[in-house]
C-alpha positions in Angstrom: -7.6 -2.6 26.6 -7.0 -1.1 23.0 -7.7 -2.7 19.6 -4.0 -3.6 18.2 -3.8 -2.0 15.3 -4.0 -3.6 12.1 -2.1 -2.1 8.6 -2.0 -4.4 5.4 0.8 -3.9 3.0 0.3 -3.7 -0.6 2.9 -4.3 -3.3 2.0 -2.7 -6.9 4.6 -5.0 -8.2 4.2 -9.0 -9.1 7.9 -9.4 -10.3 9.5 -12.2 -7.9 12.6 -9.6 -7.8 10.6 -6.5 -6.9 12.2 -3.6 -5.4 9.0 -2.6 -3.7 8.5 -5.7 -2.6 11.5 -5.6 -1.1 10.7 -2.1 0.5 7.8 -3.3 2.0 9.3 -6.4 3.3 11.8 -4.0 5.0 9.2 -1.8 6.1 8.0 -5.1 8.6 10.6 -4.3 11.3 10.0 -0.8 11.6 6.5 -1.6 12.9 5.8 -1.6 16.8 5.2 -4.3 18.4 1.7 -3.3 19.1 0.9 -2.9 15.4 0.2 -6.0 13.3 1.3 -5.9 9.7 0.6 -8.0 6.8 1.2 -7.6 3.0 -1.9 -8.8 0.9 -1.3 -10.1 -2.5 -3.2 -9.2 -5.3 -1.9 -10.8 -8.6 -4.9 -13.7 -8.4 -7.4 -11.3 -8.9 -9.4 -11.2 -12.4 -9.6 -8.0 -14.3 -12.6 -5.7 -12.6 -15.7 -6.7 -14.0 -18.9 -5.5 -12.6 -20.8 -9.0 -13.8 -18.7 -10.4 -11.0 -20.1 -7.9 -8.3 -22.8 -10.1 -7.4 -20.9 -13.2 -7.1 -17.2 -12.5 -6.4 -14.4 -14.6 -7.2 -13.0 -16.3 -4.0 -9.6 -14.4 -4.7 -11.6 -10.9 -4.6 -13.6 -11.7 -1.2 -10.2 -12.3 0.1 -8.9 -9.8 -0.6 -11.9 -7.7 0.4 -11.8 -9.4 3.8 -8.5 -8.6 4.7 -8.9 -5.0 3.7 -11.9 -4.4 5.8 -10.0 -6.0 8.8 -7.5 -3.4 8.6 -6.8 -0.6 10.3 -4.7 1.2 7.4 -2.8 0.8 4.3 1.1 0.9 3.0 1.7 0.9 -0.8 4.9 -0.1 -1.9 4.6 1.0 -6.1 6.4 1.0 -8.8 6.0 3.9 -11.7 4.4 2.7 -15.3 4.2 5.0 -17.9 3.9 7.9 -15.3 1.2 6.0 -13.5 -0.1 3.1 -11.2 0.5 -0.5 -12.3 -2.6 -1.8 -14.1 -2.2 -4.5 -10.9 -2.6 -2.2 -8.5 -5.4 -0.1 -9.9 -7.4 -3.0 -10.3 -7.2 -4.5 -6.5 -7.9 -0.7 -6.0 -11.4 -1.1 -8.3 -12.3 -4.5 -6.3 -11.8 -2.7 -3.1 -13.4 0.6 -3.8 -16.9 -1.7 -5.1 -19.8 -1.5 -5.0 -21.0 1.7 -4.5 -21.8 2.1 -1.1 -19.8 -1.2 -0.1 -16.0 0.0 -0.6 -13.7 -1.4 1.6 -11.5 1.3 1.0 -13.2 4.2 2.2 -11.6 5.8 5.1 -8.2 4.0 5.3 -5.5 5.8 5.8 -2.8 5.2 3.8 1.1 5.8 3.1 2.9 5.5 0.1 6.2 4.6 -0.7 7.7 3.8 -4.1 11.0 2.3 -5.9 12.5 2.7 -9.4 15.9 1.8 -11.0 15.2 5.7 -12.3 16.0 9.0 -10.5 12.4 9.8 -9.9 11.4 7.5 -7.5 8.1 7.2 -8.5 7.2 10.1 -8.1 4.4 10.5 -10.5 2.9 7.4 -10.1 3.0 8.5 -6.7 0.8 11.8 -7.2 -1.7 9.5 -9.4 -2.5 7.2 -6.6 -3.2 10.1 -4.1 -5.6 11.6 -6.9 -6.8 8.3 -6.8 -7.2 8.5 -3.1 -9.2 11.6 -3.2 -11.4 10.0 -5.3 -12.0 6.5 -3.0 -12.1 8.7 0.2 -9.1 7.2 1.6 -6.7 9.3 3.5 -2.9 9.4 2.4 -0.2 10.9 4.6 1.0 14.1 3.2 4.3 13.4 4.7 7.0 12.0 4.6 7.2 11.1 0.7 9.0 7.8 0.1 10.8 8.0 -3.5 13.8 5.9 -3.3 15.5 6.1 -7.1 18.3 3.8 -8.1 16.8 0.9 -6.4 19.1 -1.8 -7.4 21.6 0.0 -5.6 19.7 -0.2 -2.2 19.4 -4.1 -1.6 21.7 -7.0 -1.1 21.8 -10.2 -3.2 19.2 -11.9 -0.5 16.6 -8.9 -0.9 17.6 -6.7 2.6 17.8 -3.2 2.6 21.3 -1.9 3.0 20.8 1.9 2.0 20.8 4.0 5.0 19.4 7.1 3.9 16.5 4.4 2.3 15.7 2.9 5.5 15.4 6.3 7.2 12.9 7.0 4.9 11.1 4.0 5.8 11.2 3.9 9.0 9.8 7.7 9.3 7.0 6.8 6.9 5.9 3.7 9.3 5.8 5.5 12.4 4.0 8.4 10.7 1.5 6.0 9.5 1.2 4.3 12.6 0.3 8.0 14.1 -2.4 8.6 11.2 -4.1 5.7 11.5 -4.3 5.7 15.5 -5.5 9.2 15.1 -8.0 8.2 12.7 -9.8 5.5 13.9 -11.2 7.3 16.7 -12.8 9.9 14.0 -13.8 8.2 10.9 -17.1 6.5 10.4 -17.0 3.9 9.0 
């Protein structure tokens, strides 16, 4: 019988009210049934500080854990100052050290992002897949998830009620659930 797939989501947003939180959360029931899917939290996490490579902090090995466990990756990002939140890039440091120890390296991943903008986050978006390159993980080229005018898209209790947004969504899951099946069978980890 077949390994169930596992994908981790990860939300570059710690706001309670997060619109990419809220994407991701949405994101859960567009997953097969045959795909496990859990969103990782990394606010705990100290600043990266290669002192602390030798001895993590419990939060980092956690987090480490649960990355190595899975199969792929979904980011759910907002855009600051036309790049990845400073949160983000730092679970992205953790996981991507030491050398020769990432966690990261060979994940596939897919990206989706929410702004009260028109953009979408769309740049922040083209940072993290230079960012990608650089980790040797393995983003989806498409579909590209930029959903603008978030606060538009969700109801009072956080669901998603935006059609066209949920589309999106749903299209991005099963073409990440495609990648990383296709994937694991070829990349050494």
């Amino acid at each position: 019988m077949d390994k169930k797939l596992k994908i981790v989501g990860i939300c570059g947003s710690l706001r309670k009210e997060s619109l990419n939180r809220k994407a991701l959360n949405a994101s859960r029931k567009f997953f097969p049934p045959d795909v496990e899917f859990e969103i990782v939290e990394i606010g705990d996490m100290p600043f990266f500080n290669q002192d602390l490579e030798l001895n993590l902090p419990e939060s980092v090995a956690k987090f480490r854990e649960k990355i190595q466990s899975a199969d792929g990756i979904l980011f759910a990002m907002p855009e600051y100052n036309y790049s990845v939140s400073a949160v983000l890039k730092n679970a992205i440091e953790w996981g991507s050290r030491p050398y020769g120890k990432a966690v990261l390296y060979g994940k596939p991943v897919g990206i989706m992002g929410v702004s009260t903008g028109m953009m979408g986050t769309g740049r922040a978006q083209y940072h993290l897949r230079q960012i990608c390159v650089q980790v040797d993980m393995y983003p989806l080229n498409k579909p590209e998830v930029m959903i603008p005018l978030g606060m538009d898209k969700f109801d009072k209790e956080g669901s998603l009620i935006d059609v066209h947004s949920a589309d999106k969504i749903e299209r991005l899951v099963n073409a990440l659930v495609i990648w990383t099946s296709k994937l694991a069978s070829v990349v050494v980890k």
